[in-house]
Backbone atoms as SQL, in Angstrom:
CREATE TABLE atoms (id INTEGER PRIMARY KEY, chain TEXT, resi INTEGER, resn TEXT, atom TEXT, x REAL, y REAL, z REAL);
INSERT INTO atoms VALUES
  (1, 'A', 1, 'UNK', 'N', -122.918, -232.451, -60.514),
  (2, 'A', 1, 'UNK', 'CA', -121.991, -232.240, -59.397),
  (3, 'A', 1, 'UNK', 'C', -122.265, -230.918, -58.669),
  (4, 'A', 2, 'UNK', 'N', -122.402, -229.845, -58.981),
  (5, 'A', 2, 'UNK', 'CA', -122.540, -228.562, -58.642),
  (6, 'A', 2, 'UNK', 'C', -123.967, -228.732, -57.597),
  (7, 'A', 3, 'UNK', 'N', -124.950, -229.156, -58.248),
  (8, 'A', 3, 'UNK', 'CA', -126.770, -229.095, -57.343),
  (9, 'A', 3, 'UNK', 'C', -126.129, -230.264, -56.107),
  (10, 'A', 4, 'UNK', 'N', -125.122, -231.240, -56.380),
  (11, 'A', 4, 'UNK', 'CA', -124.787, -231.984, -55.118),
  (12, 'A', 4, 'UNK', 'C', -123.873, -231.269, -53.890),
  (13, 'A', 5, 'UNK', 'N', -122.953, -230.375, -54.735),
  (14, 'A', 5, 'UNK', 'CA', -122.438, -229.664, -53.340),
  (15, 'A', 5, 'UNK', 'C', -123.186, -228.547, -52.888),
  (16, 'A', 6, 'UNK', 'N', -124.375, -227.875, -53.360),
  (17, 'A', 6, 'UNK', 'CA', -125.020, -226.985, -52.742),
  (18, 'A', 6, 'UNK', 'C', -126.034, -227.905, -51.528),
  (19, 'A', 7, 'UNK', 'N', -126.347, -228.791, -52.297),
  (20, 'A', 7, 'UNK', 'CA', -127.256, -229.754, -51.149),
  (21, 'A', 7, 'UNK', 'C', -126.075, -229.700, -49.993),
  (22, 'A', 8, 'UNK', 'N', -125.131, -230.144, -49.931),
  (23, 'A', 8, 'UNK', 'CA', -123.950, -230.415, -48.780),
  (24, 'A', 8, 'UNK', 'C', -124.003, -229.472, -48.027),
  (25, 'A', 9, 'UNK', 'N', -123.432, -227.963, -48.554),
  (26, 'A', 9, 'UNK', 'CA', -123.031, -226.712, -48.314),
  (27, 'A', 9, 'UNK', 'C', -124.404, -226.409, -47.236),
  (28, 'A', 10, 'UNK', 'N', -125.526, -226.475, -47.789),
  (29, 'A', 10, 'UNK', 'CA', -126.981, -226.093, -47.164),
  (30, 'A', 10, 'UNK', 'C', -126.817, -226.910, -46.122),
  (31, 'A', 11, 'UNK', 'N', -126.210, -228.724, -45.868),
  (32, 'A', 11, 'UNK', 'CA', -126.916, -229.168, -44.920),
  (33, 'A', 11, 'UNK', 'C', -125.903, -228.869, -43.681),
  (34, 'A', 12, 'UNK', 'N', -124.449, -228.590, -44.473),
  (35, 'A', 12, 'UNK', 'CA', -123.434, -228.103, -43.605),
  (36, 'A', 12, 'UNK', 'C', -123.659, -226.651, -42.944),
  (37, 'A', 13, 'UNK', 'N', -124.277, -225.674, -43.711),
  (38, 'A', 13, 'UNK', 'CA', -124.797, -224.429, -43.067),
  (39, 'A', 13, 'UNK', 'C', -125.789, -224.462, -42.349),
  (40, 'A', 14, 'UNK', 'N', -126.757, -224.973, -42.252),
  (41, 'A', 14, 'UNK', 'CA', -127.846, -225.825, -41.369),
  (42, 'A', 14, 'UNK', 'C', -127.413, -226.080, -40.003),
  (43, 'A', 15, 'UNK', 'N', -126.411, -226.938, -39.901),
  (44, 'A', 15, 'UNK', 'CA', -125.900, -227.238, -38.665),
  (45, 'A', 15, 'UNK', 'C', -124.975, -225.796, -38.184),
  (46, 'A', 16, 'UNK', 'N', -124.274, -224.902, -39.162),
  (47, 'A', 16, 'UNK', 'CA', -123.493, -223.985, -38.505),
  (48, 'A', 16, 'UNK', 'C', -124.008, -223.376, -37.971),
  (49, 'A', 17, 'UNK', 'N', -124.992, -222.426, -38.470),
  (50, 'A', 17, 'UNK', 'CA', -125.726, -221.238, -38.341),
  (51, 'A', 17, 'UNK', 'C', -127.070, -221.619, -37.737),
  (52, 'A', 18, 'UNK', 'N', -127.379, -222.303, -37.067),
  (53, 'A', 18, 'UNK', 'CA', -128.643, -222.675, -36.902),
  (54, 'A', 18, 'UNK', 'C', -129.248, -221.989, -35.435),
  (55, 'A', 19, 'UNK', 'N', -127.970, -221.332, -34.908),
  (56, 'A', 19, 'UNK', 'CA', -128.403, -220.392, -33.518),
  (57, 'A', 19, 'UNK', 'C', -128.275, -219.391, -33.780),
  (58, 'A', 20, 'UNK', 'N', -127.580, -218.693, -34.894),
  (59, 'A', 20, 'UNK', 'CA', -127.700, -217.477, -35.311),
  (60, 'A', 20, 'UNK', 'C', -128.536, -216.523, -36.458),
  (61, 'A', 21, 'UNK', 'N', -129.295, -217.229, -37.144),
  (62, 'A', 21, 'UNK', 'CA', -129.950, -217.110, -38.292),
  (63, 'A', 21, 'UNK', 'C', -130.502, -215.705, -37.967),
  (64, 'A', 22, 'UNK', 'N', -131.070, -215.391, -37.017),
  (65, 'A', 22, 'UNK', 'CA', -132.015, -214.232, -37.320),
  (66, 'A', 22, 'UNK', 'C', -130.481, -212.992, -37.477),
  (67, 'A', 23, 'UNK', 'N', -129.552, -213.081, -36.983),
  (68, 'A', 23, 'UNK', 'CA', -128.466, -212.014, -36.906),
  (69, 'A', 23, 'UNK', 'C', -127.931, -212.479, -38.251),
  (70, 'A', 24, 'UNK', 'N', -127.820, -212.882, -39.092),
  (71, 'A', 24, 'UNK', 'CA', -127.474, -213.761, -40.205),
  (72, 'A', 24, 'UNK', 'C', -128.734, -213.532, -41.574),
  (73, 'A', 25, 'UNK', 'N', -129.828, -213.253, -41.067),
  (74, 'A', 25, 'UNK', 'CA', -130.676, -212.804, -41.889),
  (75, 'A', 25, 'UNK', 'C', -131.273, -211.444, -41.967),
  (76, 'A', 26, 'UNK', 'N', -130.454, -210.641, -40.628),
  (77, 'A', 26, 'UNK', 'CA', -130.490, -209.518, -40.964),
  (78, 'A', 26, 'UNK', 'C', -129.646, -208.815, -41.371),
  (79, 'A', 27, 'UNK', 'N', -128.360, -209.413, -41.666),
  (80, 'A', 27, 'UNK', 'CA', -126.849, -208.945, -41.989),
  (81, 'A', 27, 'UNK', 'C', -127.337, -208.824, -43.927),
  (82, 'A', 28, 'UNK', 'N', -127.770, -210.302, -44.298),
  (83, 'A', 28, 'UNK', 'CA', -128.082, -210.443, -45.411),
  (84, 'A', 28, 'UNK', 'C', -128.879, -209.090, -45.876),
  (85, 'A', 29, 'UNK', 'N', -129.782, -208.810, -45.231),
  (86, 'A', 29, 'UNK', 'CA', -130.953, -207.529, -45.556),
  (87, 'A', 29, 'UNK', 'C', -130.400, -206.485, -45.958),
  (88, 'A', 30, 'UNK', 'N', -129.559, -206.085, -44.601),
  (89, 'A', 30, 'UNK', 'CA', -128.487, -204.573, -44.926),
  (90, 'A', 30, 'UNK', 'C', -127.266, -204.462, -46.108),
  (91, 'A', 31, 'UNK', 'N', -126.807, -205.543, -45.761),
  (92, 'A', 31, 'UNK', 'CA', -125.917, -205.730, -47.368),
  (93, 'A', 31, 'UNK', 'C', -125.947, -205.373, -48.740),
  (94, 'A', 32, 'UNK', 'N', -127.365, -205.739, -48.967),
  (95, 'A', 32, 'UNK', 'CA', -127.539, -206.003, -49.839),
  (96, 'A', 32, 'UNK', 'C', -128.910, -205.329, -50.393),
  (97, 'A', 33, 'UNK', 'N', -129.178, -204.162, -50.414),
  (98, 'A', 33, 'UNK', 'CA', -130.247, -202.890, -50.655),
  (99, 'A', 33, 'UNK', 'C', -131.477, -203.140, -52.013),
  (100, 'A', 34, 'UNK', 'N', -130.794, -203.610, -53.274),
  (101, 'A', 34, 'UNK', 'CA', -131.725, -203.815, -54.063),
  (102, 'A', 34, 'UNK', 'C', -132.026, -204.898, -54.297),
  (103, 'A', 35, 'UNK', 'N', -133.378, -205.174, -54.543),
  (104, 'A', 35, 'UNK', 'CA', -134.285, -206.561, -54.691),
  (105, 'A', 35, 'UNK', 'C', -134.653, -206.723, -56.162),
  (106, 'A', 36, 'UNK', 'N', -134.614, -208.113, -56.541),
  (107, 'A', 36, 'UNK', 'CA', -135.442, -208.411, -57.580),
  (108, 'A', 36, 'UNK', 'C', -135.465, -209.585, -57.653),
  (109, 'A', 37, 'UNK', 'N', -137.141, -210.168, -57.687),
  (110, 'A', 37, 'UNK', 'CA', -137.437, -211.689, -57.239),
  (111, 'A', 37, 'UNK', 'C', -136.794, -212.123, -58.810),
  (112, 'A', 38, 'UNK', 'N', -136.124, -213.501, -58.630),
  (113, 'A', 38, 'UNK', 'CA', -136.017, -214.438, -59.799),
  (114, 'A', 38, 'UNK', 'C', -137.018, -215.644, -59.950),
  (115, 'A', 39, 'UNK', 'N', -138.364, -215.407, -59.389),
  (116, 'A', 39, 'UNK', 'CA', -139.148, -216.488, -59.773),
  (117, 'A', 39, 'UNK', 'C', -139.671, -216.530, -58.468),
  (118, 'A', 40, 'UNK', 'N', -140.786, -217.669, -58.841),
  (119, 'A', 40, 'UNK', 'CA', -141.988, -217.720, -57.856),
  (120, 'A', 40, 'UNK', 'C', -142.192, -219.231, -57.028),
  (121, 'A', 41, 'UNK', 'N', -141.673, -219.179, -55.774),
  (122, 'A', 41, 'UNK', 'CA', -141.178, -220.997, -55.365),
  (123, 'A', 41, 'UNK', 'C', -142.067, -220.728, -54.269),
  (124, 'A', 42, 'UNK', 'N', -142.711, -221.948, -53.555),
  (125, 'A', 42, 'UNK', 'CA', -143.700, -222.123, -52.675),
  (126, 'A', 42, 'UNK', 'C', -142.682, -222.169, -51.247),
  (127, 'A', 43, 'UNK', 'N', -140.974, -222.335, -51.115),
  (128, 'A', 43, 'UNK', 'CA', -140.566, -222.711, -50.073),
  (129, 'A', 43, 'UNK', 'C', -139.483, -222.117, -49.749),
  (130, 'A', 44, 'UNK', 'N', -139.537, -221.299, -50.633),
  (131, 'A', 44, 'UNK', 'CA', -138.156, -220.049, -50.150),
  (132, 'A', 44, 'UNK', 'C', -138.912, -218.874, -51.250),
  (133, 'A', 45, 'UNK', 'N', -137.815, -218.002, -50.374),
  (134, 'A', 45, 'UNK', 'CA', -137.917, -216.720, -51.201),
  (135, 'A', 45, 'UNK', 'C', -136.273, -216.292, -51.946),
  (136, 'A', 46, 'UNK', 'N', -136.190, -216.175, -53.484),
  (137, 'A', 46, 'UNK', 'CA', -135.238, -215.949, -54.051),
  (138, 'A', 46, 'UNK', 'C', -135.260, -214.529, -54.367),
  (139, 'A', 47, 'UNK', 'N', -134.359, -213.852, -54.357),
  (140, 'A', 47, 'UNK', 'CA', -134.068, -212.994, -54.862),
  (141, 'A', 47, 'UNK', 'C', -132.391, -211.970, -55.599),
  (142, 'A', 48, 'UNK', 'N', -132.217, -211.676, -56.642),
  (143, 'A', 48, 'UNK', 'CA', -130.640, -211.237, -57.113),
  (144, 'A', 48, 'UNK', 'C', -130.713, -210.098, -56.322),
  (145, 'A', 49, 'UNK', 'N', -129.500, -209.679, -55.688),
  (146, 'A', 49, 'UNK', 'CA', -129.395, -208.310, -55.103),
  (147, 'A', 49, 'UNK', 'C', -128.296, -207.523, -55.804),
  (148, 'A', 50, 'UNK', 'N', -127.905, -206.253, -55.365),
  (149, 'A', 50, 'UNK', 'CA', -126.885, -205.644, -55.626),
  (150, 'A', 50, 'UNK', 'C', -125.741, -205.878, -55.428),
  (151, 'A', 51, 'UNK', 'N', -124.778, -205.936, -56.753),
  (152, 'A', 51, 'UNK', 'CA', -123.455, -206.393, -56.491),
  (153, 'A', 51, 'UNK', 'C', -123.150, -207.848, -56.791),
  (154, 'A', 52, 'UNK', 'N', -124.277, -208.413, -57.751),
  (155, 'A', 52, 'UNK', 'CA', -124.353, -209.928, -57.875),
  (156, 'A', 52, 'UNK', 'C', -124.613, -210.928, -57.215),
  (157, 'A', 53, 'UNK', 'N', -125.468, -210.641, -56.240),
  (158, 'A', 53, 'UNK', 'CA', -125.763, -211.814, -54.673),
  (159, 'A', 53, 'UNK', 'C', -126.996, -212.490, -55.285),
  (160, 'A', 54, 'UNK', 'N', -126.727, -213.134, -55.191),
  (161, 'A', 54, 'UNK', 'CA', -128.091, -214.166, -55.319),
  (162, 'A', 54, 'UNK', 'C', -128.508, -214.639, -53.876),
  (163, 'A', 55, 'UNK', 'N', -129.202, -214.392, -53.094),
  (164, 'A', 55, 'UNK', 'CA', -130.459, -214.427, -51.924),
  (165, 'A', 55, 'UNK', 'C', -131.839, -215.156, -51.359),
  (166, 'A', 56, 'UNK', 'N', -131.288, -216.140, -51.280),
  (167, 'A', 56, 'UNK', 'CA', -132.478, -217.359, -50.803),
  (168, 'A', 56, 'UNK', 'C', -132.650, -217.587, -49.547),
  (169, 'A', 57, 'UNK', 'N', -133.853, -217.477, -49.468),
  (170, 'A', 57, 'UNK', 'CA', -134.334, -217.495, -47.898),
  (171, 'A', 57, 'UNK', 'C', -134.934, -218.346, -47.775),
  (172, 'A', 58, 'UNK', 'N', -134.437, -219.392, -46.645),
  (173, 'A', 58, 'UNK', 'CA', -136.040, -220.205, -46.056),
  (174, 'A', 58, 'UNK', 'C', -136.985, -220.195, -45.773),
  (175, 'A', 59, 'UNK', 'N', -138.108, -220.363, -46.443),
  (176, 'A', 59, 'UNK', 'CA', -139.212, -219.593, -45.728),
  (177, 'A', 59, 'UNK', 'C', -140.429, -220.779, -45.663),
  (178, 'A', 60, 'UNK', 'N', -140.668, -221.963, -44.975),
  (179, 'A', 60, 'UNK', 'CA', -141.237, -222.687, -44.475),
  (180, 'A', 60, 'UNK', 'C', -141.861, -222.485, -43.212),
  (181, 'A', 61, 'UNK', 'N', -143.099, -222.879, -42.982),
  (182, 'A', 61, 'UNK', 'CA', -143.850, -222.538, -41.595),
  (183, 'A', 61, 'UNK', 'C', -142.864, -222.718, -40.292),
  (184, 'A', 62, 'UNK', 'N', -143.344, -222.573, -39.207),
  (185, 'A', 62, 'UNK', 'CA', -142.472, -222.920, -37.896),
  (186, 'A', 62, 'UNK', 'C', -140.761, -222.559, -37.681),
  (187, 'A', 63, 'UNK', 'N', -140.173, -224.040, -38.739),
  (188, 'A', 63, 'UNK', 'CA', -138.654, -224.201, -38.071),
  (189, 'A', 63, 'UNK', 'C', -137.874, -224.331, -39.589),
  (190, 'A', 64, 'UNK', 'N', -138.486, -224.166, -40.624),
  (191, 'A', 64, 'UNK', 'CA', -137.788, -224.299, -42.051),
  (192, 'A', 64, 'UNK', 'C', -137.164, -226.044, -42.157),
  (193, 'A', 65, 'UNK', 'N', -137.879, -226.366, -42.016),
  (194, 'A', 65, 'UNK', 'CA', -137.297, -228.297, -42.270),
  (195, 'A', 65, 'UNK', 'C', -137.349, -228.189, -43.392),
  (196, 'A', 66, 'UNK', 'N', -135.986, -229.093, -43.879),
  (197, 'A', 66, 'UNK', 'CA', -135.613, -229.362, -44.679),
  (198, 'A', 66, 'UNK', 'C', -136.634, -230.813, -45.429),
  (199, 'A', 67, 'UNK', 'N', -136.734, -230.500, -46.314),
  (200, 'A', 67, 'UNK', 'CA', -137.825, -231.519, -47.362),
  (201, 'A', 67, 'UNK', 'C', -137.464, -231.752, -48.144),
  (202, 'A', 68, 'UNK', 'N', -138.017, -232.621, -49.511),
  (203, 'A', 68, 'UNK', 'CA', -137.782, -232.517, -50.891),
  (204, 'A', 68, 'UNK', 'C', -138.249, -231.605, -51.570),
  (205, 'A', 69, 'UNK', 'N', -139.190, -231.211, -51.226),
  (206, 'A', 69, 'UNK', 'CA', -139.892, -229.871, -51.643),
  (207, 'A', 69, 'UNK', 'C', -139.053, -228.856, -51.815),
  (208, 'A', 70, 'UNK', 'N', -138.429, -228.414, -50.574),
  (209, 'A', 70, 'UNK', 'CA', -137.569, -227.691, -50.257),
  (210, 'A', 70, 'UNK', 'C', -136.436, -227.521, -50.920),
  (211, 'A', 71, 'UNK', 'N', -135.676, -228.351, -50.983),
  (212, 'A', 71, 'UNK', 'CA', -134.536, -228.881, -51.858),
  (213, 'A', 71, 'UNK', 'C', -134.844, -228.914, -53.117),
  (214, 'A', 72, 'UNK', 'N', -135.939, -229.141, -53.822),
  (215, 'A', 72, 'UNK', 'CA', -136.174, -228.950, -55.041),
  (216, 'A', 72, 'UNK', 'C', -136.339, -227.320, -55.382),
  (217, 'A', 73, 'UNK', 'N', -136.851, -226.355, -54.465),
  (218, 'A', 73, 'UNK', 'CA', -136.560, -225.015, -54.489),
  (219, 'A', 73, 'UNK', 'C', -135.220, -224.495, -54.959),
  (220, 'A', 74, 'UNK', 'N', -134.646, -224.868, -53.778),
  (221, 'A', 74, 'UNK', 'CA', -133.260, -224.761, -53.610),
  (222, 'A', 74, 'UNK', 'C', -132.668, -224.849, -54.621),
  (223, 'A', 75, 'UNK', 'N', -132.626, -226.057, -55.495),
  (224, 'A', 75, 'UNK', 'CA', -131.971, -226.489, -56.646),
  (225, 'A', 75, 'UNK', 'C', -131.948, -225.355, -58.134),
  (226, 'A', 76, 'UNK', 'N', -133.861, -225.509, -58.087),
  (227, 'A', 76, 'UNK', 'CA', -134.251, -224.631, -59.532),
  (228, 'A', 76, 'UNK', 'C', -133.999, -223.084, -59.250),
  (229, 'A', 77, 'UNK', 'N', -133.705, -222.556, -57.946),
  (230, 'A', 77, 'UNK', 'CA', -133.091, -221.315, -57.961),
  (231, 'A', 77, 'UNK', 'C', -131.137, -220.896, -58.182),
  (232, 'A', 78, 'UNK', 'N', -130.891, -222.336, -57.614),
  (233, 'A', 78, 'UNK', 'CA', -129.603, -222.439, -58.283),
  (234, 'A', 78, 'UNK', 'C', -129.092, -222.000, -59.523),
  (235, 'A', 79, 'UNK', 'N', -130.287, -223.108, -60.194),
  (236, 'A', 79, 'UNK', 'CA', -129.702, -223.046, -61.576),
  (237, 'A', 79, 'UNK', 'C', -130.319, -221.636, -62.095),
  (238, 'A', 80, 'UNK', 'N', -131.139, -221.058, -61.909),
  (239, 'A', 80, 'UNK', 'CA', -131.196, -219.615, -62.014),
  (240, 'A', 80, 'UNK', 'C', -130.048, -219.015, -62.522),
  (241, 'A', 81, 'UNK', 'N', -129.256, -219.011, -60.595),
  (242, 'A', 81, 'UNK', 'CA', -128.359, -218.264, -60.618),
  (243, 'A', 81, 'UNK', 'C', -127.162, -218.378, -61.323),
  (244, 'A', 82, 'UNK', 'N', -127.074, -219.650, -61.743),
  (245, 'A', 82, 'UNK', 'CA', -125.747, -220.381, -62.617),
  (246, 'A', 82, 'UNK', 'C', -126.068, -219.983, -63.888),
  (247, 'A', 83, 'UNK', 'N', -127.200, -219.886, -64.302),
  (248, 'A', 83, 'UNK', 'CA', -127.049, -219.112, -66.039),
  (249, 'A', 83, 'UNK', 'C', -126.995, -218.120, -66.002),
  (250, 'A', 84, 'UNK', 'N', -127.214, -217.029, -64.787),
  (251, 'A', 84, 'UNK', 'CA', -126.826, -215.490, -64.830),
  (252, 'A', 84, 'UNK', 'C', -125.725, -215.376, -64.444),
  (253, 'A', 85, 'UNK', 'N', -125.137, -214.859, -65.680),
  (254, 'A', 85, 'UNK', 'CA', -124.007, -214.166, -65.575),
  (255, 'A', 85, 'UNK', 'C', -123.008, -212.777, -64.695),
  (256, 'A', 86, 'UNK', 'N', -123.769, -212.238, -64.423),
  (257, 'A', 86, 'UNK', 'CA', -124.376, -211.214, -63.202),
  (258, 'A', 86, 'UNK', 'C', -123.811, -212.027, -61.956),
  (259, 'A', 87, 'UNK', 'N', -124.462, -213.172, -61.635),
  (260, 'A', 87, 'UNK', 'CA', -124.218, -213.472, -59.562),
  (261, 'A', 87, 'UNK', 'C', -123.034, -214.273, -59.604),
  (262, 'A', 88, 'UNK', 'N', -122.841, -213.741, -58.522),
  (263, 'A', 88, 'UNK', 'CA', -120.791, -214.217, -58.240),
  (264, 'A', 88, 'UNK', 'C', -120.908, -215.235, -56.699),
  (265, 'A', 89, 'UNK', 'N', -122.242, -214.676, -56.332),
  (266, 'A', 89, 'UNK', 'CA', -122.270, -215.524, -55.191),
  (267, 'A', 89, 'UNK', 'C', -123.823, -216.059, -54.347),
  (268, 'A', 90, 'UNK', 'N', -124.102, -216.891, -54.240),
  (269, 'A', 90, 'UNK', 'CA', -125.593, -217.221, -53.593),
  (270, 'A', 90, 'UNK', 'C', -125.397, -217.126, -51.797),
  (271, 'A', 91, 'UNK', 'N', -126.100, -216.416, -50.731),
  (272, 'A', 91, 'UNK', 'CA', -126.063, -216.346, -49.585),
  (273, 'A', 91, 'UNK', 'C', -127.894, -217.167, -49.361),
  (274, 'A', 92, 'UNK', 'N', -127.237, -218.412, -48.409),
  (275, 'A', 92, 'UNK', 'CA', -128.897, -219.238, -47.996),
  (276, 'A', 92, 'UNK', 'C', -129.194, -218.430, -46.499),
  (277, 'A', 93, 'UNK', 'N', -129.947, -218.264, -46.056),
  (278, 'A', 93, 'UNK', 'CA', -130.307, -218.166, -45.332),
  (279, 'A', 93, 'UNK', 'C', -131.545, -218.687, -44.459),
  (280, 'A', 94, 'UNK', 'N', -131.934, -218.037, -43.111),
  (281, 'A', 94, 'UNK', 'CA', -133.543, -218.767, -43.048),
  (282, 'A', 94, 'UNK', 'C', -134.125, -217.298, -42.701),
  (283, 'A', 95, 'UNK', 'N', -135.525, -217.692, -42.757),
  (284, 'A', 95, 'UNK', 'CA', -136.623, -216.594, -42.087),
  (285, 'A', 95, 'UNK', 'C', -136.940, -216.856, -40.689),
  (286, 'A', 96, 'UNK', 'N', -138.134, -215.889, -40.312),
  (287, 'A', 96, 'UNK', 'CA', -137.875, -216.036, -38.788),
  (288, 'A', 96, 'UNK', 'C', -136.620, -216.497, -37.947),
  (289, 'A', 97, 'UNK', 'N', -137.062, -217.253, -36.803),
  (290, 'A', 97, 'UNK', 'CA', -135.812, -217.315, -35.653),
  (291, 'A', 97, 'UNK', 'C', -134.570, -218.501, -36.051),
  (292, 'A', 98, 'UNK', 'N', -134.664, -219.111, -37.305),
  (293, 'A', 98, 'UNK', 'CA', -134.508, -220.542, -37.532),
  (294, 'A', 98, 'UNK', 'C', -133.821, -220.462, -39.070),
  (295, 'A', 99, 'UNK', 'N', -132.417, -220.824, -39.022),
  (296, 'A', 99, 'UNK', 'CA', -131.851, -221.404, -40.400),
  (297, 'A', 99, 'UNK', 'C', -133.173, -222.605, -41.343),
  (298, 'A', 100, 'UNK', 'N', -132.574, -223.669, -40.032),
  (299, 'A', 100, 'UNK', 'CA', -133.155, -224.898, -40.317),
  (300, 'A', 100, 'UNK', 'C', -133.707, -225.336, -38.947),
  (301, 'A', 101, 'UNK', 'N', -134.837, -226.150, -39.006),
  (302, 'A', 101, 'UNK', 'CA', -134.767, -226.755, -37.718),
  (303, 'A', 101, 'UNK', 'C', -134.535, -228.449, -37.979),
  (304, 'A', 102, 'UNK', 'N', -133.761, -228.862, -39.372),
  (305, 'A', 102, 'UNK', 'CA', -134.092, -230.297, -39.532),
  (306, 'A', 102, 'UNK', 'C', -134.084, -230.383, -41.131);
């Protein structure tokens, strides 16, 4: 149940944020000062920050489309964050100009 409402949440933030992402991915940046990758994914970039944030970025060529690929990222960084005890909250975001384009 939990990996099904993050799929939702993502496809519902997708459509919200999808004109604002770059102001949205730089809010994320300043917030949140210290880095440390939780693993090594071909389609985002994860990372725990300060203060318990867990930090996933889209990072797909062009427009960040949404895939299975993608979503399978998405998922195994989840569960990352669900056995650390530490993150209180996950912020998705996208890279470049683009949440999602799709």
């Amino acid at each position: 149940p939990f990996l099904r409402h993050i799929t939702n949440i993502t496809m519902l933030a997708a459509r919200a944020l999808s004109r604002s992402t770059a102001l949205n991915a730089k809010w994320a940046q300043r917030c949140f000062m210290s880095t440390e990758s939780i693993g090594t994914f071909d389609n985002i970039i994860a990372e725990k920050r300060d203060g318990g944030v867990g930090l996933i970025t889209l990072n797909r060529p062009k427009v960040n489309a949404v895939s299975d690929p993608l979503l399978h990222d998405i998922t195994a960084a989840c569960k990352i964050y669900d056995a650390d005890a530490e993150v209180g909250a996950v912020v998705i975001t996208g890279s470049e100009k683009f949440f999602s384009g799709g």
